[in-house]
C-alpha positions in Angstrom: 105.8 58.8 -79.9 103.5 59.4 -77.4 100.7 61.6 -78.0 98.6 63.6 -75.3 95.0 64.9 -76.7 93.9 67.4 -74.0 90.0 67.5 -74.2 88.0 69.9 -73.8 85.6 69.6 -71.0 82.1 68.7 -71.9 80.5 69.2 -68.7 78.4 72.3 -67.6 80.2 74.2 -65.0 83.5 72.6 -65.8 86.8 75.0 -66.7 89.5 73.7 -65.0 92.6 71.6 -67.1 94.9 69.3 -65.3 97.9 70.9 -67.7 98.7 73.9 -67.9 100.9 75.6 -70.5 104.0 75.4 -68.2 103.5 72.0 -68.0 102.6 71.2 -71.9 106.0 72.6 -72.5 107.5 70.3 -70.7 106.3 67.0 -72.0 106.9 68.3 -75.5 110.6 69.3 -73.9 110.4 65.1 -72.7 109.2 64.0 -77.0 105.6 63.7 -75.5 103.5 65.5 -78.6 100.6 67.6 -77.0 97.2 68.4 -78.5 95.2 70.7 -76.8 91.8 71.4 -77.8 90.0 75.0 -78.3 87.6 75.7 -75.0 85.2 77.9 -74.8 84.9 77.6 -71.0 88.6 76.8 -69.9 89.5 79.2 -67.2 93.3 79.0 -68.1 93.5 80.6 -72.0 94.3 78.8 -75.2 97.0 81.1 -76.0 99.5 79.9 -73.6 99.4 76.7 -75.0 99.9 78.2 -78.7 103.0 79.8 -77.5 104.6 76.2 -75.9 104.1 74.7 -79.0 101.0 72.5 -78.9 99.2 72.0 -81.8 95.7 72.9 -81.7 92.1 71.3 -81.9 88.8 72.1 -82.4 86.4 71.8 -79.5 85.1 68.2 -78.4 86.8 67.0 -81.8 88.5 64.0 -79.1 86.4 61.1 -80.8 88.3 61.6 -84.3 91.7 61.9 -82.7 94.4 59.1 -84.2 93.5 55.7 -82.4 96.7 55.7 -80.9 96.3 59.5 -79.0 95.8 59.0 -75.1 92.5 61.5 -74.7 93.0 63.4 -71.9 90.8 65.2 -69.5 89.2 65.6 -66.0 85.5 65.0 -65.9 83.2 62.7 -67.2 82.1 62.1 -71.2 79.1 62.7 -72.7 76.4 59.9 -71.9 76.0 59.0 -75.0 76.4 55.3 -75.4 78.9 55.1 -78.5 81.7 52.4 -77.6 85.3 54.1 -76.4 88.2 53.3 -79.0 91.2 55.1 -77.2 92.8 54.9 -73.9 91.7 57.9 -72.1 92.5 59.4 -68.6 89.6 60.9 -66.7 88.0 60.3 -63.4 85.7 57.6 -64.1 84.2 57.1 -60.9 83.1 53.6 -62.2 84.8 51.5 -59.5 82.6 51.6 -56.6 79.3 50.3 -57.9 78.1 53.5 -59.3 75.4 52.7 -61.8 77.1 55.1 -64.5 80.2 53.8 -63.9 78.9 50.4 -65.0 77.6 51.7 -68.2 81.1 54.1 -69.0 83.3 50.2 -68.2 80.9 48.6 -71.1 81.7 51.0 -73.4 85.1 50.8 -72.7 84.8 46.7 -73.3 82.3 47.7 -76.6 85.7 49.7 -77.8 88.4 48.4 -76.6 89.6 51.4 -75.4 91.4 51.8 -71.6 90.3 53.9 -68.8 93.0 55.1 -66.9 91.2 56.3 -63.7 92.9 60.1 -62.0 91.6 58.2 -59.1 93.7 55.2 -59.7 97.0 56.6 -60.0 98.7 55.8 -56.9 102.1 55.3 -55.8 104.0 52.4 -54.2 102.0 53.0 -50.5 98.7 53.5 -52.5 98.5 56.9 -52.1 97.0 59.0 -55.3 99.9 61.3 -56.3 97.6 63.9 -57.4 94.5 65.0 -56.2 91.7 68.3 -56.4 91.7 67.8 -52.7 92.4 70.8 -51.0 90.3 73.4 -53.4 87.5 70.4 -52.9 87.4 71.3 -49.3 88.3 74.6 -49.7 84.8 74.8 -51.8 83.0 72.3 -50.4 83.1 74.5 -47.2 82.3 77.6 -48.4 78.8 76.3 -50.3 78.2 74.8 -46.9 78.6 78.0 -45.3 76.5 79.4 -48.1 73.8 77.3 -47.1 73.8 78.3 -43.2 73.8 81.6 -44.3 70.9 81.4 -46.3 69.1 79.2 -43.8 69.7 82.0 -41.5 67.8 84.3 -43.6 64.8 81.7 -43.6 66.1 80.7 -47.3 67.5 77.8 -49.6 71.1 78.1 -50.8 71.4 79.5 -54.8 72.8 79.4 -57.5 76.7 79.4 -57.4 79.1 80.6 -59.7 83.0 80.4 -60.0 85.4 82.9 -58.6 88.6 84.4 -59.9 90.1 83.3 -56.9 89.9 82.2 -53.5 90.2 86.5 -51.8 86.7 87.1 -53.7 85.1 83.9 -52.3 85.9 85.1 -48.6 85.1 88.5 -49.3 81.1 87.2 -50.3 81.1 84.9 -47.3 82.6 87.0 -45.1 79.5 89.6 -45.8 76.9 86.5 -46.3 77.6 85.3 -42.5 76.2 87.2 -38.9 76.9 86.2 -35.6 76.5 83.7 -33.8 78.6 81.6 -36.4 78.2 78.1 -36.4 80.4 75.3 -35.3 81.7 72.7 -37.6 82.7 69.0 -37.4 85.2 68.1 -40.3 86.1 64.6 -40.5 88.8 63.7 -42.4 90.7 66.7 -41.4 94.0 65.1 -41.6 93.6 64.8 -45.3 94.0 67.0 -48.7 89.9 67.6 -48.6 89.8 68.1 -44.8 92.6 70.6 -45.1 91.0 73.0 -47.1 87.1 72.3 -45.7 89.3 73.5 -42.3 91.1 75.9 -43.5 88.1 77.9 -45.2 86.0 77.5 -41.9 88.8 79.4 -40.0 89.0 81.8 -42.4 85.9 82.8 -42.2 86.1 82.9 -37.9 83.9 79.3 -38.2 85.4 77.0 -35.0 86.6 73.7 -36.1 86.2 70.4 -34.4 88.8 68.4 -36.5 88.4 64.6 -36.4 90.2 62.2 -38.5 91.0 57.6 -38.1 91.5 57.9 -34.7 88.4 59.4 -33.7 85.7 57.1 -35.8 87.8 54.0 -35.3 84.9 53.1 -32.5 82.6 52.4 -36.3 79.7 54.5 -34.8 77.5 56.0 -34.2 78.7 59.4 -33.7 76.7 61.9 -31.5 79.1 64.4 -32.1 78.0 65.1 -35.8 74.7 65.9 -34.7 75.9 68.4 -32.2 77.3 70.6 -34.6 75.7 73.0 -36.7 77.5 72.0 -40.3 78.8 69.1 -40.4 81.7 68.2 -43.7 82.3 65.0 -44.6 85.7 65.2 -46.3 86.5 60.5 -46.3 85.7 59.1 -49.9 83.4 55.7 -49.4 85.0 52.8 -49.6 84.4 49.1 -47.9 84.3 49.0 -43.9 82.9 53.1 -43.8 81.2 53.6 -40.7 78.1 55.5 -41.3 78.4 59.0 -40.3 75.0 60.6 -40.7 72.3 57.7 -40.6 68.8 58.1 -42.1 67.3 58.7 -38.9 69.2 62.1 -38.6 66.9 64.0 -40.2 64.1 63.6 -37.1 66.6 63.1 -34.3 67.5 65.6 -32.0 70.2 67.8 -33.5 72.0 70.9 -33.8 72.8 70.0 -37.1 71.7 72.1 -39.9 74.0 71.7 -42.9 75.8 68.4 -44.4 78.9 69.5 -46.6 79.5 66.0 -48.4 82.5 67.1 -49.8 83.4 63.5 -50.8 80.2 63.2 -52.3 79.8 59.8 -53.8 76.0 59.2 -52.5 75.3 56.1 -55.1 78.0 54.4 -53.8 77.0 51.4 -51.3 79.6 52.4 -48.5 78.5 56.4 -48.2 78.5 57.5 -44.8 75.6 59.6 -45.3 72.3 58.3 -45.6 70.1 60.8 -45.7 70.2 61.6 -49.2 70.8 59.9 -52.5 71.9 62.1 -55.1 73.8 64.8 -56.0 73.4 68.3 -55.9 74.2 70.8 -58.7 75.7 74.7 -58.9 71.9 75.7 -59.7 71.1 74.1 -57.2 73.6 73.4 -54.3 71.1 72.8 -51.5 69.4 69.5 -51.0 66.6 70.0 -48.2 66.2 66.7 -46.7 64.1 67.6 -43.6 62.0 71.2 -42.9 61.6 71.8 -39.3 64.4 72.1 -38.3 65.6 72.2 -41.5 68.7 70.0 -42.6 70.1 70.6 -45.9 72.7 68.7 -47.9 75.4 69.9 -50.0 77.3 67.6 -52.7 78.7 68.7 -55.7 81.1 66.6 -57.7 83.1 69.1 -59.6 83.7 71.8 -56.3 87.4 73.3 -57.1 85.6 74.2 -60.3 84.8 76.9 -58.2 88.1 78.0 -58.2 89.2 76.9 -61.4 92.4 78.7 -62.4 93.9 77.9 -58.3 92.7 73.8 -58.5 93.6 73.5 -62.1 97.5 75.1 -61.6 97.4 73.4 -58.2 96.5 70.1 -59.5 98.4 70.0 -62.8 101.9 70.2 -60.7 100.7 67.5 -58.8 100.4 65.0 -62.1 103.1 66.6 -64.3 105.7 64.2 -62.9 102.9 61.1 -63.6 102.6 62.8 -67.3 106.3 62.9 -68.0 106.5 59.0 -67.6 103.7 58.2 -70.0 106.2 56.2 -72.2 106.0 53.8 -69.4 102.2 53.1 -69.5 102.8 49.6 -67.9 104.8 50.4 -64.9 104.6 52.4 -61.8 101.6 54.6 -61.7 100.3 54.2 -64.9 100.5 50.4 -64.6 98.9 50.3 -61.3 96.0 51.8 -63.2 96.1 49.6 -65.8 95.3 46.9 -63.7 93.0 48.1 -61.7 90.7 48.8 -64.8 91.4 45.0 -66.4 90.1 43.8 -63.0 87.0 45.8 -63.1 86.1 45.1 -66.5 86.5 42.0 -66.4 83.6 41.8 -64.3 81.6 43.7 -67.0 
């Protein structure tokens, strides 16, 4: 039988789930038995996995689960260094020559345990056939605009917090931003990610320039990004990236003021943005990479945490089809993975 282990999530500012209760009633419906464990912090309530029938664990117990329970969850694991037994699904972000990525694939190959990248699970065309996309963007925007606003004021961006849903979110940045509002340049607008940075921005009366392959096809450089007050990067790095925003932004002439790098993988060696090299955080969400003018940079890695209970449902109906076909682990999506991990560690 196969046996899901729902985590807890061990990183600060971290409630979403990628399974709701709906959902865990379904795999056990399929003969998939379901674990879920206590969470102080989940935004969707352990109760409604009571009442579908999954049994119940204590928080963070995941490293005594049975050897053969696939541990499931979103973010990273504790840094800790201890080898990695079981197969787990998480995004691992350990593909792309992150340095931490490097040291999670050794403890995979310490354990013998499988990573089964969120990232990796793609379908026959290669496209990922779930994704945090859309509330990414949808967030990613909003701190941007958070950090105009607070540039306008002759500040730095604060703290943020999450939201019980996206109407209390516009309602703040509605009455954050005064005219003139700026302009932004979203590139990847085609996409999950570009949708929502877009679709935020017009919410909120911000004009959009959307640009997507067609308009960065030329490789560079792009004037236009500099000509627009925020600027949202919504294209994940990979090999053959042009460079967006290049180190010499930060003295050049420029309208620019805010960098939403939505996508934000700044360790990576193909990020289009290279005016910064590390990610920012919810206590503190603004970067300030030059003073006069200023230019600040946004990058938050876990952004629809935001709006947890909206990415987690949004998300989780996304993968429940994936989930359902775990008794498959070596075909379709799930084999896909597979592979993709044995080739990376093999490098290890």
């Amino acid at each position: 039988m196969i046996h899901l282990w729902v985590r807890a999530e061990q990183r600060p500012n971290e409630e979403r789930v990628a399974l709701t209760p709906e959902g865990a009633a379904e795999l056990l419906r399929a003969g998939i038995k379901v674990t879920v464990e206590e969470s102080s912090v989940r935004a969707i309530p352990i109760d409604g996995y009571v009442a579908a029938g999954c049994e119940i664990a204590p928080e963070n117990s995941w490293p005594d689960a049975p050897a053969e329970a696939i541990i499931f969850g979103i973010k990273e694991l504790p840094e800790d260094g201890t080898p990695l037994p079981h197969r787990h699904i998480l995004f691992g972000h350990a593909y792309k020559g992150q340095p931490a990525g490097r040291i999670l694939l050794q403890r995979f190959k310490a354990g013998g345990g499988t990573l089964y990248d969120l990232e990796s699970l793609v379908d026959e065309t290669g496209r990922r056939v779930a994704a945090f996309g859309y509330w990414a963007g949808y967030a990613g925007a909003a701190v941007a605009l958070k950090c105009w606003a607070a540039q306008s004021r002759g500040a730095i961006c604060g703290p943020v917090s999450t939201y019980p849903g996206k109407e209390a979110l516009l309602a703040e940045l509605r009455a954050a931003l005064s005219a003139p509002l700026p302009r932004a340049l979203v590139i990847g607008a085609l996409g999950r990610v570009g949708s929502g940075a877009s679709d935020l921005c017009e919410a909120v009366g911000v004009e959009v320039t959307r640009w997507d392959m067609a308009e960065t096809a030329s490789g560079g450089p792009f004037p236009e990004v500099l000509a627009h007050e925020i600027f949202l990067n919504c294209i994940l790095a990979r090999p053959g990236c042009p460079v967006f925003v290049p180190a010499s932004a930060k003295t050049d002439p420029r309208a620019l003021r805010v960098i939403g790098d939505i996508a934000c993988d700044p360790t990576s060696d193909f990020s289009p943005i290279k005016v910064y090299d590390h990610v920012t955080d919810w206590q503190e969400p603004a970067l300030r990479v030059h003073d006069a003018p200023p230019l600040d940079v946004t990058a938050i890695d876990n952004l629809p945490s935001l709006l947890p209970v909206e990415s987690s449902e949004d998300y989780a109906a996304q993968l429940l089809p994936s989930l359902l076909a775990l008794d498959a682990l070596d075909q379709g999506v799930w084999g896909r993975a597979k592979a993709e991990f044995d080739r990376h560690i093999a490098a290890v």
